[in-house]
C-alpha positions, 0 to 999 in steps of 0.5 A: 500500500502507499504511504500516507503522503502518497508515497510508497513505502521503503524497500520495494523494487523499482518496478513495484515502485511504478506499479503504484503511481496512483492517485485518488480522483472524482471523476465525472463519468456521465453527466447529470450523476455524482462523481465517482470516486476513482484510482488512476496513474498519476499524470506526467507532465508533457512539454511546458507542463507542470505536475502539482501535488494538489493541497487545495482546491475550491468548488466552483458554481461552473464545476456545478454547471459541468457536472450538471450538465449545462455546458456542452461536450465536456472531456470524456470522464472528467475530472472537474475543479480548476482553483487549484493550489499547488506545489510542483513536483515535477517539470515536463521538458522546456519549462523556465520560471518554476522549480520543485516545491514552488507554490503555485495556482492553476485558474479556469484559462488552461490554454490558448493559441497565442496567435489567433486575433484575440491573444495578438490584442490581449483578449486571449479570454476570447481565444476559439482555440481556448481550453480550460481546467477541469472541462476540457482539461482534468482539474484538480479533484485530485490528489495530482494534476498537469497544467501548462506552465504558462497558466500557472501563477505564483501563490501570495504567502499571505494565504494558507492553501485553503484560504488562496484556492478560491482566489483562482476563479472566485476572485479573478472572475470577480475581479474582471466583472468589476473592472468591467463595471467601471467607476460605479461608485453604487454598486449592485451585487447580486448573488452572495456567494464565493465571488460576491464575498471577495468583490465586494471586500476588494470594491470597499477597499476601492471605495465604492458603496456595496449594496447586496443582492440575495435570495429572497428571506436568507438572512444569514447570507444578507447579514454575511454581506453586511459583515463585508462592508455592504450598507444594503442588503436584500431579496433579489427581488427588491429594489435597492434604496438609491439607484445603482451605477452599476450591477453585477450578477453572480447568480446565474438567473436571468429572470435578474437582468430585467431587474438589474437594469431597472435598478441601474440609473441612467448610463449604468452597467449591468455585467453578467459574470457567470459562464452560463445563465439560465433564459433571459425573459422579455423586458421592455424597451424602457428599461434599457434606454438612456444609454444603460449597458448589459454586457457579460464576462467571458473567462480571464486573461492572465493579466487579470491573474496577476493583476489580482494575485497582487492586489489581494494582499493589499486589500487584504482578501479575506475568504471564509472558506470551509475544508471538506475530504476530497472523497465529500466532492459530491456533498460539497456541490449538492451544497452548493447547488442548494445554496447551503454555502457561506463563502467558499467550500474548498476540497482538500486532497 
């Protein structure tokens, strides 16, 4: 049997050394059923990769939307989670920049082409060719996983393993949805879940005022975003005290549109910030008018990584995180996906 550390134990030969190259993994085998929980070889890394010993890695609503089948055509047998915390292990060929034992981040961007019109202008989020962690390449449910070393980031000391994994898709999308609002100085959150929770942390270090979104008569997610700095909190379904400049939207509902823009003043913003939302209903005309904008948030770059990774210990970021065995993966998104989530659950190998 390995060693507790993975490891195998002393005095076997080098061939049964090979043999037990395993690691544990939960692995979406069909979509719309739980992860199984599986023993597989542990990966090596290719060209310009890096394998990571995975310490952290947090449970993300756009894991959920894989599992439960909203995104289309993911990599067969998947396994899903992509902000992953990690220490390298071991350094494919043609790698510069990173040494065993270096901490490191692999995000949601996993690869891009690097020469289609969208990477040339910075916009390598847009890339066609794009591919991504724990959809279409295997994410970090695991106790191992490869990434390309191009999309790794260094890890700030000022987090432990826990408290940084939620910084790698939380906290970057969250980031780019706020750059993306603009100076609103009013800004509208709606759904407090693990983004909401560090936006808004980042939004009153900036000086904006918070006003916070949730579902309808959950207080103790209102009281949450109130202990973060938001001067306002309510249902969904309410109007905020004064108009907003801008909103953000988390909760992937798109019933909130309409109610975003009737929320935003003349000229606000509504971004829309998850990869996938549900219908957006008619609205009328009227409420879109004077220059009101809706515009959506398509994955990162890895400017926003590093622009955020920065600020993060200035602010400083706090996350509330919750640890829980990988092999509780299944129990971590039925949570998630009920609701049952104050910040962010992070899975721990």
């Amino acid at each position: 049997e390995p060693g507790a550390a993975g490891e195998p134990l002393p005095g076997y030969p080098a061939a049964r050394r090979e043999i037990m190259a395993t690691m544990r993994a939960m692995v979406l085998e069909r979509a719309g059923r739980p992860l199984a929980l599986r023993c597989l070889p542990v990966p090596e890394p290719g060209s310009g990769q890096l394998r990571l010993r995975v310490a952290a890695c947090a449970v993300c609503r756009t894991d959920l939307h894989v599992v439960d089948g909203d995104l289309p055509d993911p990599k067969p047998e998947i396994i899903p989670g992509h902000e992953i915390v990690g220490r390298v292990e071991a350094l494919g060929p043609g790698v510069a920049g990173f040494r065993e034992g270096d901490r490191v981040g692999v995000p949601w961007l996993a690869f891009t082409c690097g020469t289609c019109r969208f990477c040339r202008t910075g916009r390598e989020n847009l890339c066609e060719a794009a591919r991504f962690t724990g959809y279409q390449v295997d994410g970090g449910y695991a106790e191992y996983v490869v990434a390309d070393a191009r999309f790794c980031f260094p890890i700030p000391d000022s987090h432990s393993d826990v408290e940084a994994a939620p910084l790698l898709c939380a906290g970057l999308i969250g980031h780019r949805a706020l750059r993306m609002a603009g100076d609103a100085r009013r800004l509208g959150i709606y759904g407090f879940g693990a983004a909401a929770h560090i936006v808004a942390q980042v939004a009153r270090h900036e000086g904006r005022r918070v006003f916070a979104f949730t579902r309808r008569g959950d207080a103790a997610a209102q009281d949450f975003a109130r202990t973060l700095g938001a001067e306002w909190a309510g249902g969904s379904d309410e109007a905020p005290p004064e108009p907003l400049d801008a909103a953000i939207l988390f909760a992937p509902v798109g019933a909130l549109v309409p109610a975003a823009l009737r929320a935003v003043d003349r000229g606000g913003v509504v971004v829309c910030a998850g990869i996938h939302m549900s219908e957006i209903p008619a609205f009328p005309y009227a409420i879109l008018w004077q220059e009101r904008v809706v515009r959506s948030v398509a994955n990162l770059t890895r400017r926003d990584g590093t622009e955020f990774l920065a600020l993060a210990p200035r602010v400083p970021v706090r996350t509330e995180v919750e640890a829980l065995p990988l092999d509780r993966a299944n129990e971590a998104l039925a949570r998630l996906r009920e609701g049952r989530v104050t910040g962010a659950l992070v899975l721990v190998p």
